[in-house]
TORKERO-262971 format. One record per residue: residue number from 1; z, x, y of N, C-alpha, C, O in turn. Coordinates in Angstrom, 2 decimals, padded with zeros to 5 digits. Layout:
<fidrens>
{fidren NUM; {Z; X; Y}; {Z; X; Y}; {Z; X; Y}; {Z; X; Y}}
...
</fidrens>
This chain:
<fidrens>
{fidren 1; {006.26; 000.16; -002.11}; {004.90; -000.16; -002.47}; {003.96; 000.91; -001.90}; {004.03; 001.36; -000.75}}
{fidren 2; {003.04; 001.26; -002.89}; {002.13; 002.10; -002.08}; {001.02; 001.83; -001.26}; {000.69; 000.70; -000.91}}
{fidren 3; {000.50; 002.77; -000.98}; {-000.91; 002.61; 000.02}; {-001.84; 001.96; -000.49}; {-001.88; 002.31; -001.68}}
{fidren 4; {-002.68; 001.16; -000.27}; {-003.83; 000.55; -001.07}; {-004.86; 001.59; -001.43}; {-005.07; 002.42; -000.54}}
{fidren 5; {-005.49; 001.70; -002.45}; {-006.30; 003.15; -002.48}; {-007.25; 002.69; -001.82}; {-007.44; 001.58; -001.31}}
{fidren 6; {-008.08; 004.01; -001.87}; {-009.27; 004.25; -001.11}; {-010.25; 003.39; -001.74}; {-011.03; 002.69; -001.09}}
{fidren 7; {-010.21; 003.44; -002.95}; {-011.76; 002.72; -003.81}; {-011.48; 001.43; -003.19}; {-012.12; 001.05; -002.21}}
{fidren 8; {-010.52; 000.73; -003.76}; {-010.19; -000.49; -003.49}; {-010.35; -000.98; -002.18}; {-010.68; -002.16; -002.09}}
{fidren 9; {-010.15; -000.18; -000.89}; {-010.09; -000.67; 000.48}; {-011.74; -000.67; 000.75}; {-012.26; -001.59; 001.39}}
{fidren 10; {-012.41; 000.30; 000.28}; {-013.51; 000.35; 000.42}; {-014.38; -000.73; -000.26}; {-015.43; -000.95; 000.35}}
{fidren 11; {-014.16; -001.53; -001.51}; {-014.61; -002.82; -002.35}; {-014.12; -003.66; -001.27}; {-014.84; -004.55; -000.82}}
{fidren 12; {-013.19; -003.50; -000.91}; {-013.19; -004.95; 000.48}; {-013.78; -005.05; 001.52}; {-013.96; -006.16; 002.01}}
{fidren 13; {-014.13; -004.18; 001.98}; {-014.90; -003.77; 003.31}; {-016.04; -004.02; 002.82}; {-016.76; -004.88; 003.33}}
{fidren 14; {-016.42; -003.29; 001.71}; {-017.83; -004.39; 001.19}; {-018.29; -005.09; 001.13}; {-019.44; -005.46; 001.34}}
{fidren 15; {-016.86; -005.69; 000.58}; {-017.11; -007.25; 000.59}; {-017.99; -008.11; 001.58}; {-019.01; -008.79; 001.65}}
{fidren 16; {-016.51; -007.45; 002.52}; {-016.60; -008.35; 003.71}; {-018.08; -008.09; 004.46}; {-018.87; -008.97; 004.81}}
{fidren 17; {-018.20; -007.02; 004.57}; {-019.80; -006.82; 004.95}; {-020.53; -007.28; 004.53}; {-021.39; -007.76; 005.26}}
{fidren 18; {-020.64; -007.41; 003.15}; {-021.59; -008.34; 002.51}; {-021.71; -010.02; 003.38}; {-022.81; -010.29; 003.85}}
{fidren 19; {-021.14; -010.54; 003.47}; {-020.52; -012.41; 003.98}; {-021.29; -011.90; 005.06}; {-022.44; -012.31; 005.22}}
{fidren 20; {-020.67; -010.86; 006.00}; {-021.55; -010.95; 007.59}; {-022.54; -010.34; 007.59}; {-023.08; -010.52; 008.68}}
{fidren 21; {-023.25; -009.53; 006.82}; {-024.26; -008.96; 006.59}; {-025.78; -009.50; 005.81}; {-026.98; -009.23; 005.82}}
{fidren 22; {-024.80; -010.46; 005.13}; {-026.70; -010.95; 004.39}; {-026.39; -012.30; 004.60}; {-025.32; -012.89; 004.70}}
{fidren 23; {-028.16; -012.82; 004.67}; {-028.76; -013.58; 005.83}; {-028.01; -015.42; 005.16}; {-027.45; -016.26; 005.86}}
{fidren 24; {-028.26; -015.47; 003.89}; {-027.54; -016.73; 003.44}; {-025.99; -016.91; 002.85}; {-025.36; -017.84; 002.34}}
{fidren 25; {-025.72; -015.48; 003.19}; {-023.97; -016.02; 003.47}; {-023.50; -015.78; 005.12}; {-022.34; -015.93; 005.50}}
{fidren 26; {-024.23; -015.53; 005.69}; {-023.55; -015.36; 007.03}; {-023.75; -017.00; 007.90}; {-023.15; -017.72; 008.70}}
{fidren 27; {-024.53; -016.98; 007.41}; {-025.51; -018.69; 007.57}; {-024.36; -019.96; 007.60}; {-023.87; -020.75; 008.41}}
{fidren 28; {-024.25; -019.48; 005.76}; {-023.13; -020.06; 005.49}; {-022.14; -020.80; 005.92}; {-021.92; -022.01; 006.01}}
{fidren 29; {-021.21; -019.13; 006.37}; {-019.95; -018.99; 006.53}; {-020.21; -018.39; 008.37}; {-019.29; -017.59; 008.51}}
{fidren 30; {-020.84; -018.43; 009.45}; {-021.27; -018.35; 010.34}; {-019.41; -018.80; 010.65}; {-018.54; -017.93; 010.50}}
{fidren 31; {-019.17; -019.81; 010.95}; {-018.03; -020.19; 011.59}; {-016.53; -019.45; 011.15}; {-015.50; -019.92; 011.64}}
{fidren 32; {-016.48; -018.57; 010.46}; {-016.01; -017.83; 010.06}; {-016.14; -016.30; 010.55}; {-015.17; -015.53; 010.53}}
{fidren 33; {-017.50; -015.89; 011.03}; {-017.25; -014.49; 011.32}; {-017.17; -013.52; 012.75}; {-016.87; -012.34; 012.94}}
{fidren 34; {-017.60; -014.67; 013.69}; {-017.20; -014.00; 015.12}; {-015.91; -014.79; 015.92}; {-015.90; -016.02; 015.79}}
{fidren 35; {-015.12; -014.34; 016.50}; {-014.25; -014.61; 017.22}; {-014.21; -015.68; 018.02}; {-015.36; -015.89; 018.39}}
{fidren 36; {-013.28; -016.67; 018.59}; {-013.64; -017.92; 019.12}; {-013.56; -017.53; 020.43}; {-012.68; -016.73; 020.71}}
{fidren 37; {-014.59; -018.09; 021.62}; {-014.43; -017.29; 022.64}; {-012.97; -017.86; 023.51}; {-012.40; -018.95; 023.43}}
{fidren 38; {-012.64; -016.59; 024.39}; {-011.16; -017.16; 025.36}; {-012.15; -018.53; 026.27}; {-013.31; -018.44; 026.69}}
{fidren 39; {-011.28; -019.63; 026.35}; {-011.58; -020.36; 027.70}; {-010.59; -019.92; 028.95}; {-009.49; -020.22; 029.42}}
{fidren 40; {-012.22; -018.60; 029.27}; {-011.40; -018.23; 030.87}; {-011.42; -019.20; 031.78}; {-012.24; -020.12; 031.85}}
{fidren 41; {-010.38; -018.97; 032.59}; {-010.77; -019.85; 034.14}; {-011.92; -019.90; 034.68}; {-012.57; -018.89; 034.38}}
{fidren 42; {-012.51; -020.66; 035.37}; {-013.32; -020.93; 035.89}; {-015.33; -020.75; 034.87}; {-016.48; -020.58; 035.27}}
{fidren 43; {-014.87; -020.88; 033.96}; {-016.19; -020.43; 033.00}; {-016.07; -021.96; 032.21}; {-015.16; -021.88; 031.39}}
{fidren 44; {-016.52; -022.93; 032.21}; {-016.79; -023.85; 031.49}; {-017.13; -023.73; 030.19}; {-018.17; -023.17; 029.86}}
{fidren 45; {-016.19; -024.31; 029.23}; {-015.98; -024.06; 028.01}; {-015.83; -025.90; 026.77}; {-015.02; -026.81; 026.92}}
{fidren 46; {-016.81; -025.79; 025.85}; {-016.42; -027.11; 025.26}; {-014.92; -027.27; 025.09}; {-014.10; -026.37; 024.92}}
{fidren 47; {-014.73; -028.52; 025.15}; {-013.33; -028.99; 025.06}; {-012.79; -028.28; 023.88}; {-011.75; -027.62; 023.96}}
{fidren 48; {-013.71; -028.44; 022.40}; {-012.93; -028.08; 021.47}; {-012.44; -026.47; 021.57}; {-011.46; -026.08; 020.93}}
{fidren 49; {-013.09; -025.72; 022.32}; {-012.63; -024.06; 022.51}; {-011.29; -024.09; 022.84}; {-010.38; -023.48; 022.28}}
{fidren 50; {-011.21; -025.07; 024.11}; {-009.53; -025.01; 024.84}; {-008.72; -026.10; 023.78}; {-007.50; -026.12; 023.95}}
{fidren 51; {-009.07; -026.67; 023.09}; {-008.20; -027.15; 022.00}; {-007.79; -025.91; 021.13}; {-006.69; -025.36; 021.13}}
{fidren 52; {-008.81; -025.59; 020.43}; {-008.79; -024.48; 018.96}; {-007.59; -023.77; 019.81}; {-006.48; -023.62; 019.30}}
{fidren 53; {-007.92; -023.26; 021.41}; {-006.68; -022.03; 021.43}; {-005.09; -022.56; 021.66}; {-004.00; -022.04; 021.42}}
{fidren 54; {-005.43; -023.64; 022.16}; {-004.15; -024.74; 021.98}; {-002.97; -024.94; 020.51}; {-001.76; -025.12; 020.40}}
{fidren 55; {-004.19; -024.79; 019.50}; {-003.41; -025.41; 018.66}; {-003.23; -023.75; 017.48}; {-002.26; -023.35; 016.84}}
{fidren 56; {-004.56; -023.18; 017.62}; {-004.06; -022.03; 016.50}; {-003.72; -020.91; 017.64}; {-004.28; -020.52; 018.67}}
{fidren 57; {-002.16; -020.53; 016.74}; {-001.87; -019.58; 017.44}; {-002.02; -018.10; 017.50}; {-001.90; -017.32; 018.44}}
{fidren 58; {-002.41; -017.89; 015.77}; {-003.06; -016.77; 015.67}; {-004.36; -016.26; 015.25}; {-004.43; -015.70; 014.16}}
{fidren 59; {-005.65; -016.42; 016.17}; {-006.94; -016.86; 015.53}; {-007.34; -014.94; 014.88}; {-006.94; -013.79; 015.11}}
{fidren 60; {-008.20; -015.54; 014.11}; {-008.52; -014.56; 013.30}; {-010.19; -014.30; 013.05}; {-010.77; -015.22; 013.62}}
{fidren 61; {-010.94; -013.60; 012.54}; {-012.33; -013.58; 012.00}; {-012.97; -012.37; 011.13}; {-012.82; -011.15; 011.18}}
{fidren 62; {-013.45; -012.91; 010.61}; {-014.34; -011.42; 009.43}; {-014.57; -010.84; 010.38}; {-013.85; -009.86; 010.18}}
{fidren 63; {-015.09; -010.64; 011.46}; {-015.71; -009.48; 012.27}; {-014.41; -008.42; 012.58}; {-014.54; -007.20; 012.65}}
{fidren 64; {-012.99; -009.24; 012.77}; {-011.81; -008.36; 012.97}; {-011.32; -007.81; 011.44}; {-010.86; -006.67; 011.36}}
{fidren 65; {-011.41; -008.43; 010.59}; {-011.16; -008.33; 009.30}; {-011.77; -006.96; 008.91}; {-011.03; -006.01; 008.65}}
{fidren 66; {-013.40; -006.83; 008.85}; {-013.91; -005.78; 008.74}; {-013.62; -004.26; 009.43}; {-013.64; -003.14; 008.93}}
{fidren 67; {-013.25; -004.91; 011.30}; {-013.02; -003.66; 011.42}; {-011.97; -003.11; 010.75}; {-012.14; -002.08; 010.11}}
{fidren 68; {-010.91; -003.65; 010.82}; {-009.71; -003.01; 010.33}; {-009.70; -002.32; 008.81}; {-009.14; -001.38; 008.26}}
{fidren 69; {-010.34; -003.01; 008.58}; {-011.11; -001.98; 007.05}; {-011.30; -000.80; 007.47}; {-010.42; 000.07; 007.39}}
{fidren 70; {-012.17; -000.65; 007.86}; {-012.92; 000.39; 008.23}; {-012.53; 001.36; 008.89}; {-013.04; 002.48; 008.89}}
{fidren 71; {-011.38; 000.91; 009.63}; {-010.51; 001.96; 010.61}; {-009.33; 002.17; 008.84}; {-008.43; 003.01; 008.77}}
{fidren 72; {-009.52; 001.66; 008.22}; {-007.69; 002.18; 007.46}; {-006.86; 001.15; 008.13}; {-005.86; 001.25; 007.42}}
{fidren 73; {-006.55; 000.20; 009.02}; {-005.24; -000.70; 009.42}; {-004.56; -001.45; 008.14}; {-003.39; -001.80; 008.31}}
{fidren 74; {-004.97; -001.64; 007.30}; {-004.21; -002.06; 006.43}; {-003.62; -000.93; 004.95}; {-004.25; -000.28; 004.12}}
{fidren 75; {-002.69; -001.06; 005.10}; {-002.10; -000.11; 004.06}; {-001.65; -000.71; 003.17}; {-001.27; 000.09; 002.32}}
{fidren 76; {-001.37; -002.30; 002.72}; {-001.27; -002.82; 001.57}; {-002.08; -003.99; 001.19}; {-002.16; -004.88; 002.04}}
{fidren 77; {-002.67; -004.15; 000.10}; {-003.85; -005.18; 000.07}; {-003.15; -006.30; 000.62}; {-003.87; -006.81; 001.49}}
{fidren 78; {-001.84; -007.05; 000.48}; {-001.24; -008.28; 000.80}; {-001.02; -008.23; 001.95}; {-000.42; -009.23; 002.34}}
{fidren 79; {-001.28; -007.37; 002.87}; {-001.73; -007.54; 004.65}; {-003.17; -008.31; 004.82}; {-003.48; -009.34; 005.41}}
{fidren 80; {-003.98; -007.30; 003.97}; {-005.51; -007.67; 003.57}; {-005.42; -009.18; 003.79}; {-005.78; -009.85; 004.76}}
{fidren 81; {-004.65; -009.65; 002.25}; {-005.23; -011.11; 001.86}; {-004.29; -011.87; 002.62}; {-004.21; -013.03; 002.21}}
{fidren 82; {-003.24; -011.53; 003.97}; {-002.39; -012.24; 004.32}; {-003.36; -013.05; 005.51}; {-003.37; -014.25; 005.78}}
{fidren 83; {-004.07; -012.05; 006.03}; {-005.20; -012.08; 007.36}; {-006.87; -013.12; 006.75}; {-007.49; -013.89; 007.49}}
{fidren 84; {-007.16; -012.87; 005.56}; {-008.02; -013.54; 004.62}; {-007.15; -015.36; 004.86}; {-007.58; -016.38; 005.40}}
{fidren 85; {-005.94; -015.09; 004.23}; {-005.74; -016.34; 004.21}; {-005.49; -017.16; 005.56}; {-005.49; -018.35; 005.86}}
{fidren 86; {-005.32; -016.18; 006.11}; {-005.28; -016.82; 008.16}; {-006.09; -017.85; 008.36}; {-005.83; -018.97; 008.81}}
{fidren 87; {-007.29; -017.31; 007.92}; {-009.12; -017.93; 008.11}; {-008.68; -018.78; 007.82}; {-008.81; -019.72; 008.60}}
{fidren 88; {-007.83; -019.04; 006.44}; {-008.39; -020.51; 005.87}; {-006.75; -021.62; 006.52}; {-006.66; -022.84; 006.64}}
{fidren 89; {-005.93; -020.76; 006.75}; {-004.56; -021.42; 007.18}; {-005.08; -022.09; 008.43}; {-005.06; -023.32; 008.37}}
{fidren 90; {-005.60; -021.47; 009.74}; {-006.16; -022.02; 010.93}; {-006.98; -022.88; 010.77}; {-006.86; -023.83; 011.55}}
{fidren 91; {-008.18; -022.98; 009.69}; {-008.98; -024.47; 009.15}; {-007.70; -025.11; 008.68}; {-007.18; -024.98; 009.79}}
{fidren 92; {-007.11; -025.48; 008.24}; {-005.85; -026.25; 008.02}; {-005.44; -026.94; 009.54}; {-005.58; -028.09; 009.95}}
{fidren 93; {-004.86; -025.69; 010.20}; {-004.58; -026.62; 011.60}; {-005.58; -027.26; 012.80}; {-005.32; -028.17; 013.59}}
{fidren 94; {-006.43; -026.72; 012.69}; {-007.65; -026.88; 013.24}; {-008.03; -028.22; 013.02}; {-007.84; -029.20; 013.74}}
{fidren 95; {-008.65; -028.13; 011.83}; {-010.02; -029.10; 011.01}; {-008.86; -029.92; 010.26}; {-009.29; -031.01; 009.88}}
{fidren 96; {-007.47; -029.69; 009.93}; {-006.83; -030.63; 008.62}; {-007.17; -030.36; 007.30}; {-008.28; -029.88; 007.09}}
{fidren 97; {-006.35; -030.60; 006.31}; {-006.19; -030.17; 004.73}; {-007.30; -030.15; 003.80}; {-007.71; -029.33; 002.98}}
{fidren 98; {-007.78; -031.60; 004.25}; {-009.09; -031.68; 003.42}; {-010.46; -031.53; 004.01}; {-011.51; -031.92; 003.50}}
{fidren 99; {-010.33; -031.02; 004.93}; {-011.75; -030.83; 005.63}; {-012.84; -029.49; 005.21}; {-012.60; -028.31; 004.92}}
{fidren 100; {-013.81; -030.09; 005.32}; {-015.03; -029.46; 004.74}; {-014.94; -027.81; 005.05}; {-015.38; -027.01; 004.22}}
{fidren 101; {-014.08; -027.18; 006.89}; {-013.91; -025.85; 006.88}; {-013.04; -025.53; 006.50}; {-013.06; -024.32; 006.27}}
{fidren 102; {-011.94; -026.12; 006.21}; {-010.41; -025.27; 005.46}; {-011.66; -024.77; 004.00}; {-011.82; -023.60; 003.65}}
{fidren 103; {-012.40; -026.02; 003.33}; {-012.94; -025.79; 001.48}; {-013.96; -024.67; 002.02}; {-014.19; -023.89; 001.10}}
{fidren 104; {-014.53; -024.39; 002.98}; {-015.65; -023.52; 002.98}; {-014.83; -022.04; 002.97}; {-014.89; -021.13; 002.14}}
{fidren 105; {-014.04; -022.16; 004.19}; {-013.12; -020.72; 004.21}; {-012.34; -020.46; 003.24}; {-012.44; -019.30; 002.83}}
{fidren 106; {-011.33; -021.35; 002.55}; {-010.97; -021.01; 001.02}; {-012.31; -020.53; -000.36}; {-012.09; -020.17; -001.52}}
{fidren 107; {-013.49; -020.69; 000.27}; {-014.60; -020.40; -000.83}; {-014.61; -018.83; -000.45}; {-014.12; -017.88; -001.06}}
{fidren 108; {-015.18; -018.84; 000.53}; {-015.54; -018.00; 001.34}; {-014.40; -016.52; 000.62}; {-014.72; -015.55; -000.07}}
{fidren 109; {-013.05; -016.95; 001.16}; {-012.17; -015.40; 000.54}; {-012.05; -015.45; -000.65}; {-011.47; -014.53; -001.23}}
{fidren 110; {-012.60; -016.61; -001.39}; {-012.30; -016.37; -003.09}; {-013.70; -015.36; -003.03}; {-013.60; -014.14; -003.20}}
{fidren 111; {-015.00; -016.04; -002.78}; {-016.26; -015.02; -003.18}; {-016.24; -013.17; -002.20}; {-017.10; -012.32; -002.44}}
{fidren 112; {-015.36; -013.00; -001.42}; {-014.96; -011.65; -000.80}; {-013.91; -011.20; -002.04}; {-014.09; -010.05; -002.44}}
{fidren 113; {-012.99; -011.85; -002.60}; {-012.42; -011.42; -003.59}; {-012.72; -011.24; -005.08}; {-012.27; -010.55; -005.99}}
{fidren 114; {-013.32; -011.81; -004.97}; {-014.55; -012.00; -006.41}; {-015.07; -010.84; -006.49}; {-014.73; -010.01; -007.33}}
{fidren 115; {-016.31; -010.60; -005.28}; {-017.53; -009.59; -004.98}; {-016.56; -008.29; -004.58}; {-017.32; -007.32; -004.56}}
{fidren 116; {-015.40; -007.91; -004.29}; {-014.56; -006.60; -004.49}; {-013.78; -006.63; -005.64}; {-012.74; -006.00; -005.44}}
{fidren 117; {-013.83; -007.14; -006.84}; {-013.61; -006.99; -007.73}; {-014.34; -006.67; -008.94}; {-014.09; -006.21; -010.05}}
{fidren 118; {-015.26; -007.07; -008.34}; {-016.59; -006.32; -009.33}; {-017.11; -004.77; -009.21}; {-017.92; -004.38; -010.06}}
{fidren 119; {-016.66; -003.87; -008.15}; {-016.55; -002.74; -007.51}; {-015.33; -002.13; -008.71}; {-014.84; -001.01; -008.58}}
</fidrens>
């Protein structure tokens, strides 16, 4: 399989910039684009933080998503959408099947996939 081209890596990075970049999709999808913080020792942290790291084991976020765009880390789009679908796999274990953030984060990488396809 080859390299993902350039146009194409660059329509995703767009994308994704777009979601964290303008003011009523970041709003949005807010829970989606910065990283969940570590619960260090001794730093008091809501319960649900030391749950989330409890239970997902590989957390993910548009803010990491983007960089790796941007650096080139992905060399085949199905790395891309493997890490896309992370977002919404961790709302699964997190939040459960039918919950309102698994449907927001499944919206969420359809309209990043949508809006780099129009590129």
């Amino acid at each position: 399989t080859e390299r993902i081209e350039k146009s194409r890596e660059k329509a995703l990075e767009e994308a994704v910039g777009w979601i964290i970049s303008d003011t009523q999709m970041s709003k949005r999808f807010e829970d989606f684009i910065h990283p969940i913080p570590l619960p260090n020792e001794g730093q008091q942290r809501d319960h649900w933080v030391v749950n989330y790291w409890r239970t997902v084991p590989l957390p993910i976020c548009l803010d990491l998503i983007h960089s790796r765009l941007k650096k080139g880390f992905y060399r085949r789009e199905i790395a891309f959408r493997f890490d896309l679908d992370l977002i919404v796999w961790n709302c699964n274990l997190f939040h459960g099947i039918n919950s309102n953030f698994k449907k927001e984060a499944a919206a969420m990488c359809a309209l990043i996939l949508s809006k780099a396809d129009e590129k």
